[in-house]
Structures are given as C-alpha cells and as structure tokens.
N, C-alpha and C positions, 0 to 999 in steps of 0.2 A: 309884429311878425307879419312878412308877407304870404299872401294865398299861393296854395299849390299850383303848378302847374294847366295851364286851361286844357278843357276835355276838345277834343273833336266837337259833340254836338254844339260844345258854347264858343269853340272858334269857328262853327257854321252857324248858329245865330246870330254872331257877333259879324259876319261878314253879308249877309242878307240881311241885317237891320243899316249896315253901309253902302250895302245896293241899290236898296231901296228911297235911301236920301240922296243919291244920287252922287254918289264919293267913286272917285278915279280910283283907278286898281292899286296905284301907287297910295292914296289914300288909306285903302284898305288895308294893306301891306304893315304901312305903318302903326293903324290902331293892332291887328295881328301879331305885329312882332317879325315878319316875315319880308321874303326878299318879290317883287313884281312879277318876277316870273314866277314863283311861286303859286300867289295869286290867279294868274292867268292860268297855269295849268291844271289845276285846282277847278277852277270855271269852266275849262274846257272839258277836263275829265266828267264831273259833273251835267256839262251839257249833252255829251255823247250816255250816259246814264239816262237821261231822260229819251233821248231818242230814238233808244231800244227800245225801252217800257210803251214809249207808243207804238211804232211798230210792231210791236207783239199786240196791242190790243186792235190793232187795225186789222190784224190777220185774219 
C-alpha cells in the first residue's frame, strides 16, 4: 500500500534538502512530482516572504 498524499511542510523539506545539494529546479520538480515552473514560483513566492520579514524588522 502506498503513502498518502505528501504534506506541504514535507514537500518543503523535501525541496530545501535539494537545495541544499545543490539540484536544478528541474531536478527538484522531479523528486516533488511537479512541473519547473512550479518550482520556481514556489521559490520566488517564498523569497519575496522573507523579504518583508526583513524589512519589517529593519524598521
């Protein structure tokens, strides 16, 4: 019997432990299940999240 559906948190662990080995978006995609763009905007989203958080703490 296969496992459920993967969570959010463990499809963002599972993509920050392929980051961090140094795997192309397309790479990533693949272990995910998902399409590059995906990926990318996914990262982008993400990186524009952190860039408020700092900007609010620079304030």
């Amino acid at each position: 019997m296969g496992r459920g559906p993967e969570t959010a948190p463990q499809a963002a662990g599972r993509a920050r432990a392929a980051l961090l080995r140094g795997l192309s978006d397309q790479e990533i995609a693949d272990i995910l299940g998902v399409s590059r763009a995906t990926v990318r905007s996914q990262w982008a989203r993400a990186l524009d999240k952190l860039r408020i958080k700092r900007v609010r703490r620079e304030a």
